[in-house]
C-alpha positions in Angstrom: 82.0 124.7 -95.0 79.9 125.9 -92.5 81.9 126.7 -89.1 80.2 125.5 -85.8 79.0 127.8 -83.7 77.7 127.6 -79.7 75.0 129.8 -77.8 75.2 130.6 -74.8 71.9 130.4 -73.2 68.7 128.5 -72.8 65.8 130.8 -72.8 64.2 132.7 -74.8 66.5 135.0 -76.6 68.4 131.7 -77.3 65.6 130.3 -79.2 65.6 133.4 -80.6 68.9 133.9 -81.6 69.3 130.0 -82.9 66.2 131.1 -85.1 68.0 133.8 -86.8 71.0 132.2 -86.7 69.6 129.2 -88.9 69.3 131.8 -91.7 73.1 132.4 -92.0 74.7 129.5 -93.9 78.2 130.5 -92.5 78.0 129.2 -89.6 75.8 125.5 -88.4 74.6 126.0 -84.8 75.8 122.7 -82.7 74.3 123.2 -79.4 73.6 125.1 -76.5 75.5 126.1 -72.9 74.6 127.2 -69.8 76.3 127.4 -66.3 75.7 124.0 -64.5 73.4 125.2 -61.9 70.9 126.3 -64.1 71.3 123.5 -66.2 67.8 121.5 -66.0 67.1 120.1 -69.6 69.8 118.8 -71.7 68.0 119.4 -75.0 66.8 122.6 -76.8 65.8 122.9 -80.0 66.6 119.4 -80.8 70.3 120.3 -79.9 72.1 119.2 -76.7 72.5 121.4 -73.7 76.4 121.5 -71.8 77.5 122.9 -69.0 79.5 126.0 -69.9 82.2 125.0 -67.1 82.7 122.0 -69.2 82.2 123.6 -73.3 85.6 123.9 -74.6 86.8 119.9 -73.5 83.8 118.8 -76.5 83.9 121.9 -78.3 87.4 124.0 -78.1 87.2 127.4 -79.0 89.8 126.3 -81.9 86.8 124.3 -83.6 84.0 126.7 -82.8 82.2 129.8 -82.0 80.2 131.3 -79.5 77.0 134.0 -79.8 75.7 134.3 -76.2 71.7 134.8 -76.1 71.1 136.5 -72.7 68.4 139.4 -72.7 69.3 142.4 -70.0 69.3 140.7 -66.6 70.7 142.5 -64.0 71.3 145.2 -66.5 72.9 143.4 -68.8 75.5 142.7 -66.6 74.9 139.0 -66.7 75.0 139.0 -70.6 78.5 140.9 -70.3 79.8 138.6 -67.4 79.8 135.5 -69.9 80.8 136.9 -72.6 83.8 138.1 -71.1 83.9 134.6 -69.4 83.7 132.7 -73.1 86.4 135.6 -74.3 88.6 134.5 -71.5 87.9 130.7 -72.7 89.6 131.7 -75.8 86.2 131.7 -78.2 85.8 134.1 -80.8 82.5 135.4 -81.3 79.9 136.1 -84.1 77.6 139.1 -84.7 74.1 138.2 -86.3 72.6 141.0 -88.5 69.0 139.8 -89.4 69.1 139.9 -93.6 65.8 142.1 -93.1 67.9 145.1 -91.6 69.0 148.3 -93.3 72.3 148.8 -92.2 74.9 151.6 -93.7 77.6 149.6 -95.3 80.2 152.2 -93.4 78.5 151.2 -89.5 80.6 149.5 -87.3 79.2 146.6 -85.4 81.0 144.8 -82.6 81.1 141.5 -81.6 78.5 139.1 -80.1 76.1 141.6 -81.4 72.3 141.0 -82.4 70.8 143.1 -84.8 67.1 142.5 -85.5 64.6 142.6 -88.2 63.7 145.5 -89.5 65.9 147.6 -87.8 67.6 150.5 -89.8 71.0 152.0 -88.9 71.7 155.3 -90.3 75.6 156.0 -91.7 78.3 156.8 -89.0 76.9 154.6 -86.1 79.1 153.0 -83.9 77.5 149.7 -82.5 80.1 148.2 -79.3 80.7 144.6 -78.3 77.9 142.6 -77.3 74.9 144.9 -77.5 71.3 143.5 -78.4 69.3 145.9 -80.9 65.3 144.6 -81.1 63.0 144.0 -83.8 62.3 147.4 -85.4 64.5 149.8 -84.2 66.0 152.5 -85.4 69.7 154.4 -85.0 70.1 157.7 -86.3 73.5 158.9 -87.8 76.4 159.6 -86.3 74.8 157.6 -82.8 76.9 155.3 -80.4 76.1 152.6 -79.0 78.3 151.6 -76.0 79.3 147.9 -74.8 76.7 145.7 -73.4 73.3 147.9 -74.3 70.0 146.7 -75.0 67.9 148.6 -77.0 64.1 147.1 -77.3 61.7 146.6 -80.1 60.9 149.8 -81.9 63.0 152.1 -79.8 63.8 155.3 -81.9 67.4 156.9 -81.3 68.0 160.1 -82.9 71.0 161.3 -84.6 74.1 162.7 -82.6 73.2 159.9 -79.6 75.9 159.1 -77.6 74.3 155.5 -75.3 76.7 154.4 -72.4 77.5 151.2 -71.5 74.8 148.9 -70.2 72.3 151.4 -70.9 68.7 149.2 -71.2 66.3 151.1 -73.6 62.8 150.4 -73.4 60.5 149.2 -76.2 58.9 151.9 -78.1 61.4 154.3 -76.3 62.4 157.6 -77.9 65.5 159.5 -77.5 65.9 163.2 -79.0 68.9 163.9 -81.0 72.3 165.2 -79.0 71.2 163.2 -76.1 73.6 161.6 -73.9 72.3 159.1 -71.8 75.0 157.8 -68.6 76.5 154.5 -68.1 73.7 151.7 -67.4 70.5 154.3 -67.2 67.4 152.9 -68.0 65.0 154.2 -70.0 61.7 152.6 -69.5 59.2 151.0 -72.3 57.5 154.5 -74.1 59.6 156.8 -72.4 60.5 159.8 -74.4 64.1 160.8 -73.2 65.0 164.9 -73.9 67.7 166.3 -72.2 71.0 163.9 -71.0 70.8 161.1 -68.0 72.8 160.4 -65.0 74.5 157.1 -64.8 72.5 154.0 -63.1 69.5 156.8 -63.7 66.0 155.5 -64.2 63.3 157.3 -66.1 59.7 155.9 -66.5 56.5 156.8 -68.8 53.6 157.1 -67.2 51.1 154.2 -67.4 47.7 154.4 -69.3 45.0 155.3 -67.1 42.0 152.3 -66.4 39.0 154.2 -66.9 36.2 152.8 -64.5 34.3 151.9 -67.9 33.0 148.6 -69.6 35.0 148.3 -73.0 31.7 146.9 -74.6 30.1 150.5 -73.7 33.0 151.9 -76.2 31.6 152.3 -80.2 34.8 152.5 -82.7 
């Protein structure tokens, strides 16, 4: 029988995450939770919406589970802050790995962690607790990921990486093998990281330059 199972969060990345989640028949998503002040619909998906200050009293962390669905705001920290608020609740978490990903059997993965399509994981990865790996990516051997990371759609890490916590990697990012980057750096969307980062460091790809052209003067 199918265990009932919570997410926290109403945007996006919980539509997401209930989309994925509908693929795993061990668990049957029951509804969603949100802090009461942000609390404006009381529907998603065709599931109800509860206050999270309220969760356990209809669903006790005895009867269900919890996968919270929040994408790096404020660094991740607000992802992190619930989860260790649900932990404290006493609810146990799940980790989704998308039945499209190549992941070494020997990787360890922590929990409340989402692992995307297509993503590949090379052997002796370390994946923390509640870390959020997009569409595409890939994570060479021997890597770490620490707690709380994002990593975007079609980031490439190399082997030998070692990702702090909170770290937010930018889609389409690239970081070079034996790179360290520091405790919640951000590496921004086609940034090509090459030598290690400071914590709370920020590093930035240039944009593409507007040229002062018409696009229907441009033959392809």
């Amino acid at each position: 029988m199918a265990e009932q199972l919570l997410i926290y969060g109403n945007g996006q990345m919980a539509e997401l995450s209930y989309a994925r989640l509908r693929r795993d028949r061990r668990y049957a998503v029951v509804a969603f939770t949100v802090d009461g002040a942000v609390l404006r619909e009381r529907e998603l998906c065709g599931l109800p919406v509860i206050a999270f200050e309220d969760v356990e009293r209809q669903f006790p962390p005895s009867s269900a589970r919890m996968f919270v669905a929040v994408g790096p705001l404020q660094g991740n920290r607000v992802r992190a802050d619930r989860y260790l608020q649900a932990k404290k609740k006493g609810y146990r978490f799940v980790s989704q790995v998308s039945p499209r990903a190549v992941v070494d059997p020997g990787v360890q993965v922590g929990e409340n962690c989402s692992i995307g399509d297509n993503v590949v994981i090379d052997p002796y990865v370390r994946i923390g607790d509640d870390v959020w790996i997009g569409t595409g990516a890939v994570i060479g051997h021997h890597s770490s990921l620490g707690d709380h990371c994002f990593v975007g759609v079609n980031c490439t890490v190399l082997g030998s990486v070692r990702v702090g916590p909170f770290a937010l990697l930018g889609a389409g990012s690239v970081i070079r093998d034996q790179i360290s980057l520091g405790q919640a750096s951000i590496v921004g969307v086609g940034a090509t990281i090459v030598r290690d980062t400071a914590s709370d460091s920020v590093h930035v790809a240039p944009e593409a330059v507007h040229l002062p052209i018409s696009s229907a003067r441009i033959r392809i």
